[in-house]
LODRENZA-891481 format. One record per residue (C-alpha): residue number from 1; residue in one letter; chain; x, y, z. Coordinates in Angstrom, 1 decimal. Example, Ala and Ser with C-alpha at 12.3 -4.5 7.8 and 13.67 -1.06 7.14 Angstrom:
BEGIN
+-----+-----+-------+--------+--------+--------+
|   n | res | chain |     xx |     yy |     zz |
+-----+-----+-------+--------+--------+--------+
|   1 |   a |     A |   12.3 |   -4.5 |    7.8 |
|   2 |   s |     A |   13.7 |   -1.1 |    7.1 |
+-----+-----+-------+--------+--------+--------+
***
This chain:
BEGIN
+-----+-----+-------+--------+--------+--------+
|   n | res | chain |     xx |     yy |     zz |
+-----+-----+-------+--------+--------+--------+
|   1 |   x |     A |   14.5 |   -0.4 |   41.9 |
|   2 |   x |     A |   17.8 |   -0.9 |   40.4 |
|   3 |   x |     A |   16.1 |   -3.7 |   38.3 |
|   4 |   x |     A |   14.0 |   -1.7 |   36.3 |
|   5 |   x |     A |   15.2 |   -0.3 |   33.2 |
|   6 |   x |     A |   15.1 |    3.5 |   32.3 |
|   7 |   x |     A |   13.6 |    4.1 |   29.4 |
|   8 |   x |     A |   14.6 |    7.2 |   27.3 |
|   9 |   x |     A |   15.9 |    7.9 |   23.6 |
|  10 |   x |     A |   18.9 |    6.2 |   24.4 |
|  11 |   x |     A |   17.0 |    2.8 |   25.0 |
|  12 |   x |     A |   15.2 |    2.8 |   22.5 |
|  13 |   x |     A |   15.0 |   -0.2 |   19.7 |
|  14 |   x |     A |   12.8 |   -1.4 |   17.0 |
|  15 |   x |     A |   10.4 |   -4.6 |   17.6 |
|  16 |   x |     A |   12.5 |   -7.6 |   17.6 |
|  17 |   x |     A |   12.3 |   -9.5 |   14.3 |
|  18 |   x |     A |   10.9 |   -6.2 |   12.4 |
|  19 |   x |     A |   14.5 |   -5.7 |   11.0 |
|  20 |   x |     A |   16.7 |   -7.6 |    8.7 |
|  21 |   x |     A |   20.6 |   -7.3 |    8.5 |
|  22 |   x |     A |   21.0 |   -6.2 |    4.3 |
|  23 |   x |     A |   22.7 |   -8.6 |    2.1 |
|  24 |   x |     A |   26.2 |   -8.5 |    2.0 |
|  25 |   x |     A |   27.2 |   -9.7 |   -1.8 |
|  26 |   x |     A |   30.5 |  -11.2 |   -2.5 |
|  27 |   x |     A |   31.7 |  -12.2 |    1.4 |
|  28 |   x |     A |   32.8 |  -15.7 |    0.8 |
|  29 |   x |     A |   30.3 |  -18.9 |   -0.2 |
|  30 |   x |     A |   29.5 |  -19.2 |    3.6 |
|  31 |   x |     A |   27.1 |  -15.8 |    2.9 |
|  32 |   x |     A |   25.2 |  -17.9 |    0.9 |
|  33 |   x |     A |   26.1 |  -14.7 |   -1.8 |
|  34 |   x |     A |   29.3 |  -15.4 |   -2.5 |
|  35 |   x |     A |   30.9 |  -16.4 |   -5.9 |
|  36 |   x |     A |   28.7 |  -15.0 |   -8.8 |
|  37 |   x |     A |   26.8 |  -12.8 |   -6.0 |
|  38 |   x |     A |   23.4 |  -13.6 |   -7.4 |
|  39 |   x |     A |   24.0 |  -13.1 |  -10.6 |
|  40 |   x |     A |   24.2 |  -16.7 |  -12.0 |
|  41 |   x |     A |   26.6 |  -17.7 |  -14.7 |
|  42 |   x |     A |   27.6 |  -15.3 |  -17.9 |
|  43 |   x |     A |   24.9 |  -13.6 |  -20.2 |
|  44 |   x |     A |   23.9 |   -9.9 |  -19.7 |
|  45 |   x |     A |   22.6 |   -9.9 |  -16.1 |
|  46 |   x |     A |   25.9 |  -11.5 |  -15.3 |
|  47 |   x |     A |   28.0 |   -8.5 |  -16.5 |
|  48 |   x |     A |   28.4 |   -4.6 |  -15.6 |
|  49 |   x |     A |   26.3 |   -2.2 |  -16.9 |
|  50 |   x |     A |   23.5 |   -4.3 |  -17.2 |
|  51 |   x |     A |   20.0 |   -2.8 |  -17.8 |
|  52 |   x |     A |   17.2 |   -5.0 |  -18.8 |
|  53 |   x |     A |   14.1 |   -3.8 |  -20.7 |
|  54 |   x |     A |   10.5 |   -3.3 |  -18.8 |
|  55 |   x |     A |    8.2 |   -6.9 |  -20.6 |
|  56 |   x |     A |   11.5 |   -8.1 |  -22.2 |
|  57 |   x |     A |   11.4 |  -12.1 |  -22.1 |
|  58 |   x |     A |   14.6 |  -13.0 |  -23.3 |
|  59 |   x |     A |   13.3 |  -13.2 |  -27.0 |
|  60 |   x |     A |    9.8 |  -14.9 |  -26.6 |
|  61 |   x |     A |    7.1 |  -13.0 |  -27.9 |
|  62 |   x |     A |    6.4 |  -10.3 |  -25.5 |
|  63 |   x |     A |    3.1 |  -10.7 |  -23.3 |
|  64 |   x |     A |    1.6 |   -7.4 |  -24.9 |
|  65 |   x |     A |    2.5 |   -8.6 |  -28.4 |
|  66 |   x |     A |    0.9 |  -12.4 |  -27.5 |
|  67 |   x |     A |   -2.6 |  -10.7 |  -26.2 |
|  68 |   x |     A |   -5.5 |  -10.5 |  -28.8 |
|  69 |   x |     A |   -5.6 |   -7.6 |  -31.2 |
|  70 |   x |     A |   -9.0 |   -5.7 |  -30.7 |
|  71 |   x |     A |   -8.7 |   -3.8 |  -33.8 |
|  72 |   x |     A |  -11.3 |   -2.1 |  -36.7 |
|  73 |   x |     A |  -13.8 |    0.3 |  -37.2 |
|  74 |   x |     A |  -15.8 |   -1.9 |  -34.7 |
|  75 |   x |     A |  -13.5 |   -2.0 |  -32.5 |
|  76 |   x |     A |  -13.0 |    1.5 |  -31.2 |
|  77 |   x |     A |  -13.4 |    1.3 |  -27.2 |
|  78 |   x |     A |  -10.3 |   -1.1 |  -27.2 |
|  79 |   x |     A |   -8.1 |    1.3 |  -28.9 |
|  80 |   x |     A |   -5.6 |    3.5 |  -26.8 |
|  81 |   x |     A |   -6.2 |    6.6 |  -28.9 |
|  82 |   x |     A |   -8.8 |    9.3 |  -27.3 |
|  83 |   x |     A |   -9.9 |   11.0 |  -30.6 |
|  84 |   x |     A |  -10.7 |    7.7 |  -32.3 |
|  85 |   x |     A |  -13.0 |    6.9 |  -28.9 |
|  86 |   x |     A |  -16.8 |    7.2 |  -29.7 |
|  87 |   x |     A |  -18.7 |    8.9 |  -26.2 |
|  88 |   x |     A |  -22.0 |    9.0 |  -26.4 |
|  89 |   x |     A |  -24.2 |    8.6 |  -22.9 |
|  90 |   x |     A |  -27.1 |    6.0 |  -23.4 |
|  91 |   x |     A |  -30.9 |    6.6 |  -22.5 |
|  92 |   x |     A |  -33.1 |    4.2 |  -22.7 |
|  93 |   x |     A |  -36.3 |    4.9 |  -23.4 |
|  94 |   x |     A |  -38.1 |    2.8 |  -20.2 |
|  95 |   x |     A |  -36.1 |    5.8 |  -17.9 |
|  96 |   x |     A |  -38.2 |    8.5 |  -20.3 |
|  97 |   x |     A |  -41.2 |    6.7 |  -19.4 |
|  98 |   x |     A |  -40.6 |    6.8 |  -16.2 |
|  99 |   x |     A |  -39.3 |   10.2 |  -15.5 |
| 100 |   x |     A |  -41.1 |   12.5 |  -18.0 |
| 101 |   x |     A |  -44.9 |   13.1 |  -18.2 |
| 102 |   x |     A |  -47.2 |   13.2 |  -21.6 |
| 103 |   x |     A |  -46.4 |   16.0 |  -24.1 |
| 104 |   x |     A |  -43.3 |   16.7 |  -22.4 |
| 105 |   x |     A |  -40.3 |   18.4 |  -24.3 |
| 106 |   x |     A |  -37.1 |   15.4 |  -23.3 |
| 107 |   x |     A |  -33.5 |   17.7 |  -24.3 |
| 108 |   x |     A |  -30.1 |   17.0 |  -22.5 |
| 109 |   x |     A |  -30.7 |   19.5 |  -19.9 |
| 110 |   x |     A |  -34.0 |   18.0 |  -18.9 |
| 111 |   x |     A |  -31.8 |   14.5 |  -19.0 |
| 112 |   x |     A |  -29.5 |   16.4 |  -17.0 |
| 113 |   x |     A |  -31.9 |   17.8 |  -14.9 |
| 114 |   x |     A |  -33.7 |   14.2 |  -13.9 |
| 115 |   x |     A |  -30.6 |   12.7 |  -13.3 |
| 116 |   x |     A |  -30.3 |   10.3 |  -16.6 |
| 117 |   x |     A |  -27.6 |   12.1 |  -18.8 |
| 118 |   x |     A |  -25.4 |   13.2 |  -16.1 |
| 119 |   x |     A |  -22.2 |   13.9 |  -18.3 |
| 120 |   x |     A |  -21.3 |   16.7 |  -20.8 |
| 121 |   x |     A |  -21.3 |   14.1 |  -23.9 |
| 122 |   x |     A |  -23.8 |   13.8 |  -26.8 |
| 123 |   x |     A |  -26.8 |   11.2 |  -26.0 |
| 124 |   x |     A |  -28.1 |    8.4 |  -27.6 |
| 125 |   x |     A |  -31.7 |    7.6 |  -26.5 |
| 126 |   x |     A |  -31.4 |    3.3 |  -26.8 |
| 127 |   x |     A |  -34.9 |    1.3 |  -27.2 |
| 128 |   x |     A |  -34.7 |   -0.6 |  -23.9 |
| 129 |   x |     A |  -38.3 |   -0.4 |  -22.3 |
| 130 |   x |     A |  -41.3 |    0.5 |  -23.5 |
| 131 |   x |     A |  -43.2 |    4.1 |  -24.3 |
| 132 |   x |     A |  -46.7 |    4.8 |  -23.4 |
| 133 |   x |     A |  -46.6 |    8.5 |  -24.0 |
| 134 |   x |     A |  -46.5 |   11.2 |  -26.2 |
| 135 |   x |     A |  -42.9 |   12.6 |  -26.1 |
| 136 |   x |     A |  -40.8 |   15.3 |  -28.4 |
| 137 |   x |     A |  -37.7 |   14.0 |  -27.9 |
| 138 |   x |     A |  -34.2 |   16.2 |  -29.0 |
| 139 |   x |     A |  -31.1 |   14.1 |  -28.6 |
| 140 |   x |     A |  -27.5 |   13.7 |  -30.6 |
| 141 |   x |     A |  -28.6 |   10.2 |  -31.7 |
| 142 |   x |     A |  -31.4 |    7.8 |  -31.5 |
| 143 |   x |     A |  -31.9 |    3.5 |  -32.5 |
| 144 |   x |     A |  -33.1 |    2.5 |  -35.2 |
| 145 |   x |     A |  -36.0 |    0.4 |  -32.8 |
| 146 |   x |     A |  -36.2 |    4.1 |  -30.3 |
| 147 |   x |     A |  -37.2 |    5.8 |  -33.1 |
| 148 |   x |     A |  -39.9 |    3.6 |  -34.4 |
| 149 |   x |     A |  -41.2 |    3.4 |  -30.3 |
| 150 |   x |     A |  -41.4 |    7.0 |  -30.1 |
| 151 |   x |     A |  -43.3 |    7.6 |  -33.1 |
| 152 |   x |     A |  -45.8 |    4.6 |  -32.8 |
| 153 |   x |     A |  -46.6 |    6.5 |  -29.5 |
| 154 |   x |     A |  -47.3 |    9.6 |  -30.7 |
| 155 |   x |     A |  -44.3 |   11.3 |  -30.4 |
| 156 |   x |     A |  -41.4 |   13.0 |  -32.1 |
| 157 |   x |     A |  -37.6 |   12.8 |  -32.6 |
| 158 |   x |     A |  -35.4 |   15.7 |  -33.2 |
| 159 |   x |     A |  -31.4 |   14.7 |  -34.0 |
| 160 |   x |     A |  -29.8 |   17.8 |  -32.4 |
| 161 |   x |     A |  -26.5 |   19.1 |  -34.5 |
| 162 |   x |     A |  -24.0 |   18.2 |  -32.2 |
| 163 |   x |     A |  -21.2 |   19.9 |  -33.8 |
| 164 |   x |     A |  -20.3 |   22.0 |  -30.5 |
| 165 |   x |     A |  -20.7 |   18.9 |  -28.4 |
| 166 |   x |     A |  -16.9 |   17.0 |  -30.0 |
| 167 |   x |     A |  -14.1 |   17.4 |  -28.8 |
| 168 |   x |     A |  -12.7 |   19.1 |  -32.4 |
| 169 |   x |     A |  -10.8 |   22.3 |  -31.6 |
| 170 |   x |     A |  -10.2 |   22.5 |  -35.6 |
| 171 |   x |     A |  -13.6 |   22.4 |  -36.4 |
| 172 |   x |     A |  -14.6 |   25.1 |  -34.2 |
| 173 |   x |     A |  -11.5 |   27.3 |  -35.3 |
| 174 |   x |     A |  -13.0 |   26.9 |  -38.8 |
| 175 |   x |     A |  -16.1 |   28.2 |  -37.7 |
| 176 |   x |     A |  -14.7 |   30.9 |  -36.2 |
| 177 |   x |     A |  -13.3 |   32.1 |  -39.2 |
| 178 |   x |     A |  -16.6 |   31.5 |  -41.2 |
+-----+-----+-------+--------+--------+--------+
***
């Protein structure tokens, strides 16, 4: 009995080998941090005061400055500024097929409603697949090739005016005032 430890709060310890004594800079070369403490010899990290910039490589060309520039009209999903960004949600027109039955009206709220333009942004319908059926189809854009599908199967295309759909407060203030 008097070999068993008690165990309370005041025997308690942390897992052996889960804790590490902190470095002790600038106790003698036996530390193994003694003389320049980690610091190495001269230059800016060696003095006071020292604060180094976030990417800063000593001079070289930066990495963000050596990556390729994705710029250009082109170009606009690579570029960091949101009302540059073109959002449009893609339909194609193999999903119209197979969702949507002969003579049937196709807006964004029957998209919405079958599950293919899920998002509030303006929809392109994209010429991937084929048409068998006669459609009337209202959307904010539509291919070149959709269109001619659509019509060489008996249906229609209506471009909605998607003026309310942008994000363009300014445009909407004008609008207002009209």
């Amino acid at each position: 009995m008097a070999d068993e430890k008690k165990v309370g709060l005041h025997t308690l310890k942390p897992a052996a080998g889960s804790r590490r004594p902190r470095k002790r800079i600038g106790r003698g070369e036996g530390s193994g941090h003694g003389k320049t403490s980690g610091r190495g010899h001269k230059g800016a990290g060696a003095r006071s005061g020292n604060k180094s910039k976030v990417g800063y490589e000593g001079g070289q060309n930066p990495v963000h400055m050596r990556m390729r520039k994705l710029r250009g009209p082109n170009k606009k999903m690579s570029m960091p500024f949101e009302k540059f960004r073109t959002r449009t949600q893609p339909v194609n027109l193999g999903d119209l097929d197979a969702r949507f039955k002969a003579n049937d009206e196709v807006t964004p709220e029957s998209l919405r409603e079958a599950g293919l333009a899920k998002r509030r942004h303006p929809v392109k319908v994209l010429a991937n697949g084929e048409i068998s059926k006669k459609l009337t189809v209202r959307a904010h854009a539509f291919s070149a090739q959709a269109k001619e599908k659509i019509e060489a199967a008996g249906g229609t295309c209506e471009v909605i005016d998607d003026s309310l759909t942008r994000a363009d407060p300014g445009r909407e203030a004008e609008e207002a005032a009209d």
